[in-house]
C-alpha positions as a printed Julia matrix, in Angstrom:
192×3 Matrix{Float64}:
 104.48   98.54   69.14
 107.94  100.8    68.87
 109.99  101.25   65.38
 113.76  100.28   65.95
 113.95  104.37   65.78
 111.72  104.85   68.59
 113.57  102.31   70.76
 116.83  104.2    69.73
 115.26  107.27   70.95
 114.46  105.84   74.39
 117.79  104.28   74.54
 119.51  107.4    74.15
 117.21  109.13   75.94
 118.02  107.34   78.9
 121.73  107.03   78.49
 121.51  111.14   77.81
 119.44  111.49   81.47
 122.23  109.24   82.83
 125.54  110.96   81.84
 124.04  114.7    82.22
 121.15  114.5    84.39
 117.35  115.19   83.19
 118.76  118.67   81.88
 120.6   116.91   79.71
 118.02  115.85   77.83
 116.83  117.78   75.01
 115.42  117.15   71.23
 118.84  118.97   70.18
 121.26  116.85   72.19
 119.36  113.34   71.16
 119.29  114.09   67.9
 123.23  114.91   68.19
 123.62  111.42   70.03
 121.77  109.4    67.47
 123.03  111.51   64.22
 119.57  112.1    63.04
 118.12  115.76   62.55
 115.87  117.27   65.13
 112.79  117.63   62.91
 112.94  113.32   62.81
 112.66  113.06   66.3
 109.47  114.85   66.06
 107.88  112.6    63.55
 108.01  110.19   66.79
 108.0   111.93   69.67
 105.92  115.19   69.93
 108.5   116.45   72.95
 110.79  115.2    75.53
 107.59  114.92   77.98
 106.6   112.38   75.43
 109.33  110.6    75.73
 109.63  110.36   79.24
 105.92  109.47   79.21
 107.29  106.76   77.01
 109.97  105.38   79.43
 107.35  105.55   82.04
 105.25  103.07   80.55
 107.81  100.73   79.61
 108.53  100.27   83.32
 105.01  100.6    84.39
 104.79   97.55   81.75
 107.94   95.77   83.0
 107.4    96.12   87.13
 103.54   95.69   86.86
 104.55   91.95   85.56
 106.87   91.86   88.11
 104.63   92.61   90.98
 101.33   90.64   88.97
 103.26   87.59   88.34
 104.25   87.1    92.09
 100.94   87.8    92.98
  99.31   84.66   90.88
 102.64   82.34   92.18
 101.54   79.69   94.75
 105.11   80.48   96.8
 104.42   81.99  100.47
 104.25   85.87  101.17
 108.24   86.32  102.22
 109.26   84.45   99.19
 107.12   86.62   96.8
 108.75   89.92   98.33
 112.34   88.75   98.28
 111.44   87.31   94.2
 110.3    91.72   94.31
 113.12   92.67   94.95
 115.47   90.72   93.2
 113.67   90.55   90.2
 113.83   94.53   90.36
 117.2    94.42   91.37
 118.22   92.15   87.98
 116.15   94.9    85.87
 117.93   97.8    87.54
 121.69   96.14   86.96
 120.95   95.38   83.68
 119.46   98.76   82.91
 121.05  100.92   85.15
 119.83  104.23   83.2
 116.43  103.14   84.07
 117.21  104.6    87.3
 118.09  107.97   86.46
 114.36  107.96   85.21
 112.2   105.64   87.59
 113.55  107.53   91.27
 114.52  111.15   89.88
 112.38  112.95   91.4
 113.28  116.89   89.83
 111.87  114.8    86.56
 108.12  115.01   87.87
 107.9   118.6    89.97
 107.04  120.3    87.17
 105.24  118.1    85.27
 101.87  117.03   85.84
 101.39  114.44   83.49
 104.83  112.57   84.32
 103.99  112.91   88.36
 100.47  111.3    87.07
 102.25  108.56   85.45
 104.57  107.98   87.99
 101.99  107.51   90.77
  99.94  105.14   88.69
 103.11  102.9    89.06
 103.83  103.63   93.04
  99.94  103.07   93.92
  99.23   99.89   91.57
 102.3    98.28   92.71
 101.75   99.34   96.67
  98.32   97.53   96.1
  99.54   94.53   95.35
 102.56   94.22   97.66
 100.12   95.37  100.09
  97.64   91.95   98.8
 100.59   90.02   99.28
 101.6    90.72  102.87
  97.83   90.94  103.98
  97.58   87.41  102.49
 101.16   86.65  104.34
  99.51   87.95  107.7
  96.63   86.11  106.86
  98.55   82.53  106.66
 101.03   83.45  109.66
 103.88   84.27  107.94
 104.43   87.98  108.21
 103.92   89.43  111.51
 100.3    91.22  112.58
 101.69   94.04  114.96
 102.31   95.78  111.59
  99.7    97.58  109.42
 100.28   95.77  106.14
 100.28   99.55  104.35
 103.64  100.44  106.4
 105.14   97.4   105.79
 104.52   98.03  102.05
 106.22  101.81  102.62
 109.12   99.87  104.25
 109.77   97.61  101.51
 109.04   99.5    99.3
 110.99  102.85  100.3
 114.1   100.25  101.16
 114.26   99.34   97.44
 114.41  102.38   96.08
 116.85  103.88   98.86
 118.73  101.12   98.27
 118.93  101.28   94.61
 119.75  105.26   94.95
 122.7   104.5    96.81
 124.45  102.44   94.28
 123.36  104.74   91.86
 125.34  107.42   93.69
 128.3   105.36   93.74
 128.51  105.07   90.0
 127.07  101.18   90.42
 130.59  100.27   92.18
 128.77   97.3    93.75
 127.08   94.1    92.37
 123.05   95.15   93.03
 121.75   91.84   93.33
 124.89   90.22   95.33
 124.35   93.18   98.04
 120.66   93.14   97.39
 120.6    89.74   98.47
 121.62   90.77  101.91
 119.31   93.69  102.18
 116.65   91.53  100.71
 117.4    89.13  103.76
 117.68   91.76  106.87
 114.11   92.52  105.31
 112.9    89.06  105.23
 114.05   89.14  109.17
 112.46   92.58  109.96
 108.78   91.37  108.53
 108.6    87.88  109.1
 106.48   86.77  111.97
């Protein structure tokens, strides 16, 4: 369980990675942000790939109930991936830093343990998006000429393009309004 300090940290953390990029985050600029001395970061985070690690997990946490709740719902396979996306889309608009973290990918190059991380997240939520349209294909509902793996990539990889792009306009558009639309040419592209 966090401290209210360690949640502050994360906070910051993200809104730092947000306004100046990963660079941007270091012990001394955090400790700057928050007003706390550098040497009291440490007594909660060992280093900034701590931190990160930290972040990580919180969405791993967040996303993984995302994805395991809609797998135990009794609603058909199409329904499940547009409640995917907009239920990311909602978490994304209300944390928009998140972003900055989740999809930057200069973050994990040089870092095993964060590229470990983050592919524990891609590859347990591909598994069960990939349970859910096998199970669509199964009942009829998302089309068979597809391998269910690609379809994953596609929904998957249109989320996160998606999600970049209003990123990159400095979040000038309503996420889950517009998402609503992509979420719907997707619903057309897989359904069967």
């Amino acid at each position: 369980m966090q401290t209210e300090r360690q949640k502050e940290i994360l906070d910051t953390a993200l809104e730092l990675i947000s306004q100046k990029g990963i660079q941007g985050l270091t012990i001394k600029n955090l400790s700057k942000k928050i007003g706390i001395s550098e040497p009291a970061i440490y007594r909660h985070y060992e280093n900034k790939i701590e931190i990160l690690l930290k972040i990580l997990d919180l969405f791993k946490e967040s996303s993984g109930s995302i994805f395991e709740d809609e797998l135990q719902n009794d609603l058909g396979a199409i329904q499940k991936i547009e409640h995917l996306f907009s239920r990311h889309f909602s978490k994304f608009a209300e944390n928009p830093t998140l972003v900055s973290v989740i999809f930057s990918e200069e973050i994990f190059r040089s870092e095993p343990a964060l590229i470990e991380k983050i592919a524990e997240v891609i590859n347990r939520n591909s598994q069960i998006l990939r349970k859910i349209i096998v199970d669509g294909q199964e009942r009829g509902e998302v089309r068979t000429d597809l391998e269910a793996g690609h379809i994953a990539i596609i929904i998957m990889g249109s989320l996160r393009l998606f999600v970049k792009q209003w990123q990159f306009s400095g979040y000038k558009f309503n996420l889950e309004k517009e998402g609503q639309k992509l979420i719907d040419s997707v619903k057309l592209l897989i359904a069967n």
